[in-house]
N, CA, C and O atoms as a printed pandas DataFrame, in Angstrom:
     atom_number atom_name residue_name chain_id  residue_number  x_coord  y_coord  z_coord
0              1         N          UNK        A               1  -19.204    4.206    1.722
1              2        CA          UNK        A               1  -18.551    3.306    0.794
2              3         C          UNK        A               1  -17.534    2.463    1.561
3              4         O          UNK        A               1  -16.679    3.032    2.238
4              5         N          UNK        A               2  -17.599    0.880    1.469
5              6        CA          UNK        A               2  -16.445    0.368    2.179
6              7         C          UNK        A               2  -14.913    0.702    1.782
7              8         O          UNK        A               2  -14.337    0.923    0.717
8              9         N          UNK        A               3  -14.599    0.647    2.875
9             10        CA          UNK        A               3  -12.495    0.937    2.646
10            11         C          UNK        A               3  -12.411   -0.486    2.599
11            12         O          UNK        A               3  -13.149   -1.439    2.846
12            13         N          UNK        A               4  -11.525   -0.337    2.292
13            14        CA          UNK        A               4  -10.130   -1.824    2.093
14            15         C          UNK        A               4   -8.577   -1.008    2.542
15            16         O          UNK        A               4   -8.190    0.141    2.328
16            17         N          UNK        A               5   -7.980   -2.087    3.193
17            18        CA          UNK        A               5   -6.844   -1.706    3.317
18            19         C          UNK        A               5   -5.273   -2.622    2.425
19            20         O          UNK        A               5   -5.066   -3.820    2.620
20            21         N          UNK        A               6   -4.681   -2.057    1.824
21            22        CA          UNK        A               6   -3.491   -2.960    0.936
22            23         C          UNK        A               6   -2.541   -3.013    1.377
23            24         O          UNK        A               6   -2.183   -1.923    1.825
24            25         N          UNK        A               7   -1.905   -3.738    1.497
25            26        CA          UNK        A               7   -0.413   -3.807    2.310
26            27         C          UNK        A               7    0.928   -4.693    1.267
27            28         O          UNK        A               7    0.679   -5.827    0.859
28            29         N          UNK        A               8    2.106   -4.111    0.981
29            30        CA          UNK        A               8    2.970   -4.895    0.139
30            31         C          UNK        A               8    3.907   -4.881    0.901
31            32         O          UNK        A               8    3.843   -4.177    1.910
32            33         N          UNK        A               9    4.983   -5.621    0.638
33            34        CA          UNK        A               9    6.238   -5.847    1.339
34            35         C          UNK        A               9    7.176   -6.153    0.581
35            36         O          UNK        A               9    6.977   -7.061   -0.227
36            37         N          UNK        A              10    8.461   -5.490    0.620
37            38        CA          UNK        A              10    9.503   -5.749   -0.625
38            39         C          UNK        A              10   10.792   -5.869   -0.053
39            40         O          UNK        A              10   10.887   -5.403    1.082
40            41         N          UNK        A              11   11.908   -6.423   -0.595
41            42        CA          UNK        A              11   12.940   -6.295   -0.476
42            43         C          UNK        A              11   13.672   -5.053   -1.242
43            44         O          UNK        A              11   13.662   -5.159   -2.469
44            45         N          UNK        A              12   14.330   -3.847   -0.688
45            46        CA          UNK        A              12   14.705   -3.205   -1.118
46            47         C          UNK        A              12   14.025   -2.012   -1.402
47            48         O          UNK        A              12   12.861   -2.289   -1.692
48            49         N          UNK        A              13   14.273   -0.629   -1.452
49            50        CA          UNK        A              13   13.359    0.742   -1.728
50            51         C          UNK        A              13   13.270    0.845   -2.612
51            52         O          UNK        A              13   12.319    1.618   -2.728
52            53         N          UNK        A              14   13.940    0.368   -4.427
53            54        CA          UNK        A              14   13.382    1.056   -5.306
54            55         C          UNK        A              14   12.244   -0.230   -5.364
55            56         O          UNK        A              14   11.289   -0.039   -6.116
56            57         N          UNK        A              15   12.284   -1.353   -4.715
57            58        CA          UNK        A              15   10.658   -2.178   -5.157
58            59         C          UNK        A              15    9.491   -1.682   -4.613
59            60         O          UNK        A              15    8.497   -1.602   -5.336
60            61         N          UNK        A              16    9.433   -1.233   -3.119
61            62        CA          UNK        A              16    8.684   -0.554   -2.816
62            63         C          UNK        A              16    8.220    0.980   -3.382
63            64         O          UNK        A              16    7.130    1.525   -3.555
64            65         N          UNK        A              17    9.577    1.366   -3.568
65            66        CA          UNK        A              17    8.853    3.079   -4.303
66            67         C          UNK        A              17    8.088    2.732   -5.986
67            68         O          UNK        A              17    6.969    3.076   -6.367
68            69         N          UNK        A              18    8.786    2.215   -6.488
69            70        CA          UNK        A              18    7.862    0.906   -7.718
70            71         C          UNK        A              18    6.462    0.898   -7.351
71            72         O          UNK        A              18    5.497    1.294   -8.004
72            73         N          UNK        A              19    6.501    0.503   -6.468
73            74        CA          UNK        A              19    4.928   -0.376   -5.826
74            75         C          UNK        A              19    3.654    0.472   -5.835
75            76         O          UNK        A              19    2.537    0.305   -6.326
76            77         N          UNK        A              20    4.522    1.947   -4.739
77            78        CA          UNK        A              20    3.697    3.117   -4.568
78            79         C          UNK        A              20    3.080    3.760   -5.634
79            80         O          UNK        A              20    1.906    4.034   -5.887
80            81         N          UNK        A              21    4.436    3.988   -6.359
81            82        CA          UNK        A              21    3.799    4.840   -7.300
82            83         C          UNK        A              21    3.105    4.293   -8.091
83            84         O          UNK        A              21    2.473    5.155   -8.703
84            85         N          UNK        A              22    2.775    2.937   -8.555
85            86        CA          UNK        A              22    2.429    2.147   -9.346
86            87         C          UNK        A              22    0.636    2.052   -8.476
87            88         O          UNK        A              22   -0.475    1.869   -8.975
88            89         N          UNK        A              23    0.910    2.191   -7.568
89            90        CA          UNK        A              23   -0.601    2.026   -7.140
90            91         C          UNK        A              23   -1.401    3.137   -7.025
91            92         O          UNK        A              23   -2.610    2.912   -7.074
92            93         N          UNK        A              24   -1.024    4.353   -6.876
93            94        CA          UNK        A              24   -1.548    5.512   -6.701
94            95         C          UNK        A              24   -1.962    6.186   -8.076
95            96         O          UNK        A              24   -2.687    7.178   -8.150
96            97         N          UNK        A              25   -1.435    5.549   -9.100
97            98        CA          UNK        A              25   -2.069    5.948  -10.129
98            99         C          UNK        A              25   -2.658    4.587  -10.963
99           100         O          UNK        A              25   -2.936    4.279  -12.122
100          101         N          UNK        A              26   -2.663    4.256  -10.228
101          102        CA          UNK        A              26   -3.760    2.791  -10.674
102          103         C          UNK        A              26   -5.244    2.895  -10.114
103          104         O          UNK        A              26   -6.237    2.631  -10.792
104          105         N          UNK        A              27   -5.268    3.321   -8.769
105          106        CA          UNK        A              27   -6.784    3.875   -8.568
106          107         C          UNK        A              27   -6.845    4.997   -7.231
107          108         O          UNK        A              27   -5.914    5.802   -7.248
108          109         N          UNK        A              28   -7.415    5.084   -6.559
109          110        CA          UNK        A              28   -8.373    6.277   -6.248
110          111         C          UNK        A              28   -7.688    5.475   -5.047
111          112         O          UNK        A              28   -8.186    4.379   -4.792
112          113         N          UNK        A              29   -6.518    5.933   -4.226
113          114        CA          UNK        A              29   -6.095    4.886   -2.938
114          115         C          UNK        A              29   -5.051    6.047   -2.420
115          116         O          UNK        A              29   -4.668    6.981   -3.125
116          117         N          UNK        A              30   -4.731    5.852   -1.292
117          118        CA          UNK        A              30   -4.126    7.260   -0.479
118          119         C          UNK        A              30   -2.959    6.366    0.114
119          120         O          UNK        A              30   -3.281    5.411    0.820
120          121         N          UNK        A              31   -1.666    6.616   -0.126
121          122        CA          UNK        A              31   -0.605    5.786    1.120
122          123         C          UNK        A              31   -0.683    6.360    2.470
123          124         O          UNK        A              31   -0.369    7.470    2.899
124          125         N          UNK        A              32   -1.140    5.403    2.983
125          126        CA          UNK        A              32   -1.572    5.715    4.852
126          127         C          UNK        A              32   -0.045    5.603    5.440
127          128         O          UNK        A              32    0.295    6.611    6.060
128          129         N          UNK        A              33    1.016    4.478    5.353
129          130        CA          UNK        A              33    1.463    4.112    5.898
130          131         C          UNK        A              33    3.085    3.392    5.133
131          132         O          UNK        A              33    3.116    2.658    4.144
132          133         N          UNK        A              34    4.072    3.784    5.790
133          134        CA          UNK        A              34    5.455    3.589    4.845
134          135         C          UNK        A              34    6.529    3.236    5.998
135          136         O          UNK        A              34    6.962    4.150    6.701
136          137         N          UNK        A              35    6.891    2.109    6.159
137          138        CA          UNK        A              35    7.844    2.058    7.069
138          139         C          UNK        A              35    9.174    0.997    6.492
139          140         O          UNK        A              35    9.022    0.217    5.552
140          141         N          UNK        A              36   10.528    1.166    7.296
141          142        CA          UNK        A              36   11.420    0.237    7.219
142          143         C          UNK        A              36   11.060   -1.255    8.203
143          144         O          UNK        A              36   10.867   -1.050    9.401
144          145         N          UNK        A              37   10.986   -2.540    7.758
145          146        CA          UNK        A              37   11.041   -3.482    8.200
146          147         C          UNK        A              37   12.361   -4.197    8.402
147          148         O          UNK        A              37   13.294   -3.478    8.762
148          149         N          UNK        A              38   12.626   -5.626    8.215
149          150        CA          UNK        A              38   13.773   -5.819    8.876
150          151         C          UNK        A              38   14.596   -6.402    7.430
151          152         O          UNK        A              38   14.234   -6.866    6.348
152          153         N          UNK        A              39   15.650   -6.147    7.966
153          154        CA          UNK        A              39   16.813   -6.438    6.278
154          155         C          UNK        A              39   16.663   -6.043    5.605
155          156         O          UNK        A              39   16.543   -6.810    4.650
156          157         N          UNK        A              40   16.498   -4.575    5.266
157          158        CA          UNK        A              40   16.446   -3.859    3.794
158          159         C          UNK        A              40   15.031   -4.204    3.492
159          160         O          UNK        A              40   14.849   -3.776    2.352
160          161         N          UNK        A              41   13.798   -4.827    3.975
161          162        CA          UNK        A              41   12.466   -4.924    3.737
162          163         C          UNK        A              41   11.554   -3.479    4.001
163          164         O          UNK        A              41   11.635   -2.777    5.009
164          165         N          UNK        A              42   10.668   -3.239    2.812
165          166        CA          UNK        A              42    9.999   -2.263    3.081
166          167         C          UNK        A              42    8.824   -2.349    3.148
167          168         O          UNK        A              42    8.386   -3.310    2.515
168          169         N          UNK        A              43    7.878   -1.578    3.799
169          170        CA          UNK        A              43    6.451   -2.106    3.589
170          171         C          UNK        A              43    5.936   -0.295    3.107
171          172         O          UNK        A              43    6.462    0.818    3.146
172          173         N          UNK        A              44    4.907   -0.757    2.769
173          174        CA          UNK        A              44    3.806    0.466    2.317
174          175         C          UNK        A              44    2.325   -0.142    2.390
175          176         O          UNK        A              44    2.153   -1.273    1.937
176          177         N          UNK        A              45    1.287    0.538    2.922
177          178        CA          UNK        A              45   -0.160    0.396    2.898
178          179         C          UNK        A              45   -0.775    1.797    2.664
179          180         O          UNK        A              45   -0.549    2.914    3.131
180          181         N          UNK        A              46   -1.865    1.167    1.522
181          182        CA          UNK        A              46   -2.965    2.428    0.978
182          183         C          UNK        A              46   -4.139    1.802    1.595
183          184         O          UNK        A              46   -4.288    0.723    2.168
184          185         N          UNK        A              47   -4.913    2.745    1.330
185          186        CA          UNK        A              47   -6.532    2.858    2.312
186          187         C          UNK        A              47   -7.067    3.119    0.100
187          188         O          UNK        A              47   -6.455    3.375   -0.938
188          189         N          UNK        A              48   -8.725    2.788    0.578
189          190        CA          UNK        A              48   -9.625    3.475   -0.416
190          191         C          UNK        A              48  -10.680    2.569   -0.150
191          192         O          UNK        A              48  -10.949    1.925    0.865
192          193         N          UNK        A              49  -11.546    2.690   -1.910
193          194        CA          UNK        A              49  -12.586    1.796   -1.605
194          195         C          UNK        A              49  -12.375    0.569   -1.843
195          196         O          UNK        A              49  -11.163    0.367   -1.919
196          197         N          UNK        A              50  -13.169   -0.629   -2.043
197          198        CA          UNK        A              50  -12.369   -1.530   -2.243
198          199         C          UNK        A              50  -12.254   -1.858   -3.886
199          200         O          UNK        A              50  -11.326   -2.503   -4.373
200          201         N          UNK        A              51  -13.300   -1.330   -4.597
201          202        CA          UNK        A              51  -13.131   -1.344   -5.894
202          203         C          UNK        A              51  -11.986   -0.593   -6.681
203          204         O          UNK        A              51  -11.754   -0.715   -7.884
204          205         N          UNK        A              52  -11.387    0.119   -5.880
205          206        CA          UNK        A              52  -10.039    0.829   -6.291
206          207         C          UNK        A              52   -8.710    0.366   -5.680
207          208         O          UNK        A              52   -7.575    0.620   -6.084
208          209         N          UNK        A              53   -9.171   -0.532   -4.382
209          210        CA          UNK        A              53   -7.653   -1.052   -3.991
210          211         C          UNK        A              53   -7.137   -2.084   -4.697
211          212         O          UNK        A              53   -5.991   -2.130   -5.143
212          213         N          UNK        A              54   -8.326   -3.261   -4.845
213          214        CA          UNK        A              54   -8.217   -4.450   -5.861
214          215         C          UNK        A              54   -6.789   -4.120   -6.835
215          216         O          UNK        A              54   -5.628   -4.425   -6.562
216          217         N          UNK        A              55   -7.268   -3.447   -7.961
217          218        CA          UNK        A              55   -6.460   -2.765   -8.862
218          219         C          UNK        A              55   -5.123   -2.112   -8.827
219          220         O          UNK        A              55   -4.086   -2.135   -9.491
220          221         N          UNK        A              56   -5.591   -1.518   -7.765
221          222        CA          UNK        A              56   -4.324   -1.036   -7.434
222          223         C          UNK        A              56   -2.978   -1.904   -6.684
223          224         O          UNK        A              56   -1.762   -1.915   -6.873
224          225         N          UNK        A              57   -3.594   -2.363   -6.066
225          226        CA          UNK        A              57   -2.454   -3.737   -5.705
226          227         C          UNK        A              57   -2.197   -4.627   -6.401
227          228         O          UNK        A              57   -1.366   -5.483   -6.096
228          229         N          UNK        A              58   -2.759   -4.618   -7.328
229          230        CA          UNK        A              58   -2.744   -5.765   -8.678
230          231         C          UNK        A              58   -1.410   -4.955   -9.520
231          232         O          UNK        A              58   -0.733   -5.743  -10.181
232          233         N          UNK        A              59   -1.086   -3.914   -9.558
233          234        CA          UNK        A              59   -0.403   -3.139  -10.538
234          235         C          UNK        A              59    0.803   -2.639   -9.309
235          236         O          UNK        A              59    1.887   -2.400   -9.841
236          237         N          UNK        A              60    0.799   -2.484   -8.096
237          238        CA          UNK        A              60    1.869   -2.553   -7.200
238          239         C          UNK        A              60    2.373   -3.803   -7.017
239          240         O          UNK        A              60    3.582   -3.973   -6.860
240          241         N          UNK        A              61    1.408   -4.905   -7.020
241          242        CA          UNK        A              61    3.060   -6.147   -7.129
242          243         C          UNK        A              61    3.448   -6.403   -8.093
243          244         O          UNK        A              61    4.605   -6.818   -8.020
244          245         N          UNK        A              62    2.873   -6.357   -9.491
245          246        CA          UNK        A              62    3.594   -6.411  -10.864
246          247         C          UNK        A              62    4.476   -5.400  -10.929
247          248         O          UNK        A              62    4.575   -5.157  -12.132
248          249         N          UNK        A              63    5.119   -4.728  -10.377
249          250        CA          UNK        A              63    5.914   -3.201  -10.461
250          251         C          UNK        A              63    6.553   -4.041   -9.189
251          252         O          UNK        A              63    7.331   -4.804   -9.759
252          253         N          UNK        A              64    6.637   -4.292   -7.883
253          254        CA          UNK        A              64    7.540   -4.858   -7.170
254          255         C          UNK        A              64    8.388   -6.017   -7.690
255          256         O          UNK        A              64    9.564   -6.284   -7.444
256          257         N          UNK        A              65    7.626   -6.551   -8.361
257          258        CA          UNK        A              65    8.173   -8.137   -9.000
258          259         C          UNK        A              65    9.013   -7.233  -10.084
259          260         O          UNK        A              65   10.241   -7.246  -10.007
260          261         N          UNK        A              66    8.517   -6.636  -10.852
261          262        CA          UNK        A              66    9.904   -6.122  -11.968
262          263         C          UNK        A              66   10.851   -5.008  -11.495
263          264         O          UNK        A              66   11.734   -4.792  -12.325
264          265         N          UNK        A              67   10.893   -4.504  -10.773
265          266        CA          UNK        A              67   11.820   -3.127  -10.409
266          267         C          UNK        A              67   13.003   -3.855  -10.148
267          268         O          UNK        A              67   13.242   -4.868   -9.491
268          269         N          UNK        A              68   13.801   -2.943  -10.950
269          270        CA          UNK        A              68   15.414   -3.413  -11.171
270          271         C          UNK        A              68   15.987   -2.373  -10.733
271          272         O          UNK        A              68   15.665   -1.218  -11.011
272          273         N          UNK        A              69   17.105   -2.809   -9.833
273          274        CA          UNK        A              69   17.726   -4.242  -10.037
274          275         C          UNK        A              69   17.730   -5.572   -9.529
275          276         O          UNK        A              69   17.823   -6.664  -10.090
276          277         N          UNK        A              70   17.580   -5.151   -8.055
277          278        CA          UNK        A              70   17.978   -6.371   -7.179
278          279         C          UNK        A              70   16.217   -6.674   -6.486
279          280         O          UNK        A              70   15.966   -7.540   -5.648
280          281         N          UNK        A              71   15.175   -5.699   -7.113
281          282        CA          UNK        A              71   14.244   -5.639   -6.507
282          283         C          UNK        A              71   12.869   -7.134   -6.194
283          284         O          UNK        A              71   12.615   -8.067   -6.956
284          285         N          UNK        A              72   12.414   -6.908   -5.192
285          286        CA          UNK        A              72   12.132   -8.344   -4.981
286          287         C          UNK        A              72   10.257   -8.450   -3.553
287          288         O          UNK        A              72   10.040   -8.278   -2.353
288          289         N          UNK        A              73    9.525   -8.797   -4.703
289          290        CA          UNK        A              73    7.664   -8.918   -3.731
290          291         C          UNK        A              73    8.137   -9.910   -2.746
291          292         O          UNK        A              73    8.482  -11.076   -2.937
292          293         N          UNK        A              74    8.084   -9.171   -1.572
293          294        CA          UNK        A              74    7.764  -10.270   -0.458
294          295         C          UNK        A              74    6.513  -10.764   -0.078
295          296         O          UNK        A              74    6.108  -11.925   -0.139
296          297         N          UNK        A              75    6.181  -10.176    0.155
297          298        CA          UNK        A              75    4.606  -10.655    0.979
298          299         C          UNK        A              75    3.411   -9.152    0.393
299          300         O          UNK        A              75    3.662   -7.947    0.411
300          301         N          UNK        A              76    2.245   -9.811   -0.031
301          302        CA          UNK        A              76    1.337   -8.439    0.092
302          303         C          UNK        A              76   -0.238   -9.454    0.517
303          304         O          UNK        A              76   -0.415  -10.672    0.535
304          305         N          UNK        A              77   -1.085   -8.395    0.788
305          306        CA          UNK        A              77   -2.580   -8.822    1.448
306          307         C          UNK        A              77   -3.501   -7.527    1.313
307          308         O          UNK        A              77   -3.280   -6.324    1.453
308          309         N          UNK        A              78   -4.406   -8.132    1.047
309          310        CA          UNK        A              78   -6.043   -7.110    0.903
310          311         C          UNK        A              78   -6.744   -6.993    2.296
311          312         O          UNK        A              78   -6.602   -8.186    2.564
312          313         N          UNK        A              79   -7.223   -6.624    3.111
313          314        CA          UNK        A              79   -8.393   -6.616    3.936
314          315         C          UNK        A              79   -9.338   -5.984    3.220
315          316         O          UNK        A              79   -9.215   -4.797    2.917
316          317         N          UNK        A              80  -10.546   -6.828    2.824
317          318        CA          UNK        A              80  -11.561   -5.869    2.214
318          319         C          UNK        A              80  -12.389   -5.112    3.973
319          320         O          UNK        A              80  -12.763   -5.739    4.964
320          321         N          UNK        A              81  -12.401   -4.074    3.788
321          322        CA          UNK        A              81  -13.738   -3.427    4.883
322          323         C          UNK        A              81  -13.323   -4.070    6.525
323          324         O          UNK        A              81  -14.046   -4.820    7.181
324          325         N          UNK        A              82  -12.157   -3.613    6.882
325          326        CA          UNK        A              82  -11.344   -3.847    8.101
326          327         C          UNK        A              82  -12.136   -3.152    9.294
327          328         O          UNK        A              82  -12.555   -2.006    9.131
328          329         N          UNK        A              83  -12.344   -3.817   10.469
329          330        CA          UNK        A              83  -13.140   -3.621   11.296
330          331         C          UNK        A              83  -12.935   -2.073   11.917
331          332         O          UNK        A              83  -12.168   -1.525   11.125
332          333         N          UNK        A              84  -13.217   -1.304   12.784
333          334        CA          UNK        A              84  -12.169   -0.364   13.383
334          335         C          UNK        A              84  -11.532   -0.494   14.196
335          336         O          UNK        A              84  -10.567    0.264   14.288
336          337         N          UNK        A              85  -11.740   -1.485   15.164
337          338        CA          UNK        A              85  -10.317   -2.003   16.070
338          339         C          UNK        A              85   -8.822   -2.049   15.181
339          340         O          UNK        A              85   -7.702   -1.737   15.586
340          341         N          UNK        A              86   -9.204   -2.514   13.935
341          342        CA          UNK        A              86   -8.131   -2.696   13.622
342          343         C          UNK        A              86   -7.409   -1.407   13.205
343          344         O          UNK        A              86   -6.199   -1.183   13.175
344          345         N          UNK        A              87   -8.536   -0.544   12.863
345          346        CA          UNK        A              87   -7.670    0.643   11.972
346          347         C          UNK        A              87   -7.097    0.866   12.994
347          348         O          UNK        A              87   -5.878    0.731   13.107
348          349         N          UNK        A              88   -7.990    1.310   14.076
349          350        CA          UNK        A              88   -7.556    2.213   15.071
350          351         C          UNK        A              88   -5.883    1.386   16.126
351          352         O          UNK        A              88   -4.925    2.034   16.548
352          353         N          UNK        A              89   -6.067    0.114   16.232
353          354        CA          UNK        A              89   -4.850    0.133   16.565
354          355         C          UNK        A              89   -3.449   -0.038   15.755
355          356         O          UNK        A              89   -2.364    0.218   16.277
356          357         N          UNK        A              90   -3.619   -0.561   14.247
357          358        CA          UNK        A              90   -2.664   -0.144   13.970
358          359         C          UNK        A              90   -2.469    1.340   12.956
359          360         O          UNK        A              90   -3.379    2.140   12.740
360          361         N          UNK        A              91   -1.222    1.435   12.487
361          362        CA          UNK        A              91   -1.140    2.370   12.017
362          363         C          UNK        A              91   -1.916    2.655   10.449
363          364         O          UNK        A              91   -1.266    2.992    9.460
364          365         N          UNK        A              92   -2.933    2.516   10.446
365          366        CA          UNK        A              92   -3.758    2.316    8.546
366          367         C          UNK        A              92   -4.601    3.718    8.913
367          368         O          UNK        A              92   -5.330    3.888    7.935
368          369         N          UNK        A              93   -4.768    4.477    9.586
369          370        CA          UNK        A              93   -5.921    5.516    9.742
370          371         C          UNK        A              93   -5.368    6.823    8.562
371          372         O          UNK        A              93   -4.208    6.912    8.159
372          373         N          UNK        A              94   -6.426    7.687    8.189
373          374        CA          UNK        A              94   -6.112    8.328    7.487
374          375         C          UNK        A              94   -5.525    9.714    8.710
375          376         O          UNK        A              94   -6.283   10.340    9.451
376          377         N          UNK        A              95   -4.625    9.826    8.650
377          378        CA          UNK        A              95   -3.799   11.259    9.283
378          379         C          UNK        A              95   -3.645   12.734    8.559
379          380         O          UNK        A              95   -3.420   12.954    7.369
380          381         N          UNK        A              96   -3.777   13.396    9.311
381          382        CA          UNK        A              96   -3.530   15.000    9.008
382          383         C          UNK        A              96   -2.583   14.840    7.855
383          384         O          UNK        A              96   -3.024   15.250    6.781
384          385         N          UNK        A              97   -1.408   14.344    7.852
385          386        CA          UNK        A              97   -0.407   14.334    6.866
386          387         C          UNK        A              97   -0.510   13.667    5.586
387          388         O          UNK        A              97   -0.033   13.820    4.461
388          389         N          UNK        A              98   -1.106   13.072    6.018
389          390        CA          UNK        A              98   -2.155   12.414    4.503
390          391         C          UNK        A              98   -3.489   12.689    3.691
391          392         O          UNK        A              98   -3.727   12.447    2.508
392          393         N          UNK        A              99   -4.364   13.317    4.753
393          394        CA          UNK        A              99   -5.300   13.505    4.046
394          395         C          UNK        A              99   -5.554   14.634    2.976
395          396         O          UNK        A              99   -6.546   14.800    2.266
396          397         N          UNK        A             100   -4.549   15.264    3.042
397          398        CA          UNK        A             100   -4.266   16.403    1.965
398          399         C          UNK        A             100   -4.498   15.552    0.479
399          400         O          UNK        A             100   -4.986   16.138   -0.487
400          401         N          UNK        A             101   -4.174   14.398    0.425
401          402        CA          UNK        A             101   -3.263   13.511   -0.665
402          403         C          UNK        A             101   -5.086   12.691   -0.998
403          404         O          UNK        A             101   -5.512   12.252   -2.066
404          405         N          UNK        A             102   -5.648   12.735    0.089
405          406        CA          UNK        A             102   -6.835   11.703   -0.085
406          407         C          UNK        A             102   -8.025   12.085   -0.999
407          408         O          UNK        A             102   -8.682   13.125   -0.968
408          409         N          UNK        A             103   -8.215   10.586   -2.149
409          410        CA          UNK        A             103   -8.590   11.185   -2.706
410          411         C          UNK        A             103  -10.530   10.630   -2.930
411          412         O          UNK        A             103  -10.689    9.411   -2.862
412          413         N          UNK        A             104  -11.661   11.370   -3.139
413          414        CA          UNK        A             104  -12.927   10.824   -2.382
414          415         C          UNK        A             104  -13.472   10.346   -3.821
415          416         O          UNK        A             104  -14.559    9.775   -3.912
């Protein structure tokens, strides 16, 4: 089944924790990846298929765009079916610490 990979970007942690949780129960998608960016910017990326990431990122930036207070969508993007160069060099692979969480 093809993966897709989702990626959001927010100003501030409660937009991003918004985002997460808002996507993980929107469809069938695993958070691969959670880091601090620059100025209080956060990012998060889920893995799945792509018929479940669609959705799910559709319902993580409507939840970034409203999370109050100061919360604020910077940037987000789809890769449908990402080559493996890419997984493999950046950080989107599914890991030991995640795959507990993954769901088939």
């Amino acid at each position: 089944m093809p993966q897709a990979v989702g990626v959001i970007e927010t100003l501030g942690f409660p937009a991003v924790l918004a985002a997460a949780d808002a996507m993980v129960k929107a469809g069938r998608v695993t958070i691969v990846y959670y880091d601090i960016a620059e100025s209080g910017e956060q990012v998060v990326a889920i893995r799945g298929p792509i018929s479940e990431v669609r959705p799910a990122m559709e319902a993580g930036i409507e939840a970034a765009e409203t999370a109050p207070p100061n919360g604020k969508l910077v940037t987000y993007y789809i890769v449908p079916n990402p080559p493996e160069n890419v997984i493999e060099v950046l950080p989107l692979q599914y890991t030991d610490r995640v795959e507990q969480f993954r769901l088939m």
